[in-house]
C-alpha positions in Angstrom: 11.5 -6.7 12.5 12.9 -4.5 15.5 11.0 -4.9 18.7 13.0 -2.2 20.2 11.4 0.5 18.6 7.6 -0.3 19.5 6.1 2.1 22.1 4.7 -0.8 24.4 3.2 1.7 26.7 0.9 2.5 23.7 0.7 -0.8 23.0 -1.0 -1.5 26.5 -3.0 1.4 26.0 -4.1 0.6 23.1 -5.4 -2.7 24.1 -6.9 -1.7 27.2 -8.8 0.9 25.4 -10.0 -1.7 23.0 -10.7 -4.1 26.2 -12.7 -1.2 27.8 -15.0 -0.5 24.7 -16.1 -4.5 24.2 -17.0 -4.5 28.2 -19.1 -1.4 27.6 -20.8 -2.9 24.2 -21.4 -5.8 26.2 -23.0 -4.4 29.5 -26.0 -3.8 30.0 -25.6 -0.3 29.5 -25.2 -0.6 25.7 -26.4 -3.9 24.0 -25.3 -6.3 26.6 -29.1 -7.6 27.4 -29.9 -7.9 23.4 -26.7 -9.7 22.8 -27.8 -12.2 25.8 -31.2 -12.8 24.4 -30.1 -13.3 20.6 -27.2 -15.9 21.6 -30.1 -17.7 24.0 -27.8 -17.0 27.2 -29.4 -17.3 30.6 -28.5 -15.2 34.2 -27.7 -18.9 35.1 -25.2 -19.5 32.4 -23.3 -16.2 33.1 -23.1 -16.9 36.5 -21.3 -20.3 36.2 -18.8 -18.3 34.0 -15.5 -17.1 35.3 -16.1 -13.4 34.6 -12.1 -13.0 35.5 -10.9 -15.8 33.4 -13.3 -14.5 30.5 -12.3 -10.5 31.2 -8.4 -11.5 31.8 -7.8 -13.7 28.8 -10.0 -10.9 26.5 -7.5 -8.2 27.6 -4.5 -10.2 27.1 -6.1 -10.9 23.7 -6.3 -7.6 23.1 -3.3 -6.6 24.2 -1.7 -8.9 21.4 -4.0 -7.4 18.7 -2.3 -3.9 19.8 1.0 -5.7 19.5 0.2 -6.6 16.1 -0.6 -3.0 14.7 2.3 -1.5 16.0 4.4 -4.3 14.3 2.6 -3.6 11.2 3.2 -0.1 12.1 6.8 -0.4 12.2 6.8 -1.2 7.8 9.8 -2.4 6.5 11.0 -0.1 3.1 11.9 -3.4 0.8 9.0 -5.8 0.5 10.1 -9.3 -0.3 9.4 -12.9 0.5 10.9 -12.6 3.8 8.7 -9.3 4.7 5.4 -11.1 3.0 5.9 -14.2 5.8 6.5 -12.3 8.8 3.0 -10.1 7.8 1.2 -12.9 7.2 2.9 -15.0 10.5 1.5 -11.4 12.6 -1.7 -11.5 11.1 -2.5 -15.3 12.2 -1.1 -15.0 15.0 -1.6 -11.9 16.4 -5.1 -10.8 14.8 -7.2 -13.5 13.6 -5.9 -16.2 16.5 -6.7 -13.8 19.5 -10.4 -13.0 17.5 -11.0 -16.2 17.7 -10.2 -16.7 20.9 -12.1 -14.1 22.4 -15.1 -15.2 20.6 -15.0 -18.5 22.0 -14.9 -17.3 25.4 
């Protein structure tokens, strides 16, 4: 796989854009005061939270996911073994690792 060829300005984008749209689910503006009640979350809890680290570590997160697509994007022509490992090495590592992550923060 050829890292050259990925378009990490898009790739930054791309993340940030996804960063920006779980900030705005998340605020009050949208759903953020229903997704407080139904996980039982308190003003008190939220405010002993790092907003920074929690904000941060989600756009670096989603950064990677970004990374991931365009990897996926790249394609190789000849599927083999080799090609199988490396999609299912991007997929742990740079989808379902960084979900999980950002769920647990």
């Amino acid at each position: 796989m050829d890292v050259s060829t990925i378009n990490w300005l898009a790739v930054i984008a791309a993340g940030i854009a996804a960063w920006a749209l779980g900030a705005l689910w998340y605020s009050p503006v949208l759903f953020g005061k229903s997704w407080q009640q139904e996980t039982g979350l308190t003003e008190e809890s939220l405010k002993n939270t790092s907003m920074a680290k929690v904000f941060g570590t989600s756009a670096v997160l989603m950064i990677l996911m970004a990374l991931g697509l365009a990897m996926f994007f790249q394609g190789d022509a000849e599927m083999n073994w080799k090609t199988g490992m490396q999609a299912g090495l991007i997929t742990g590592l740079l989808f379902i690792a960084p979900s999980i992550g950002i769920n647990y923060l």
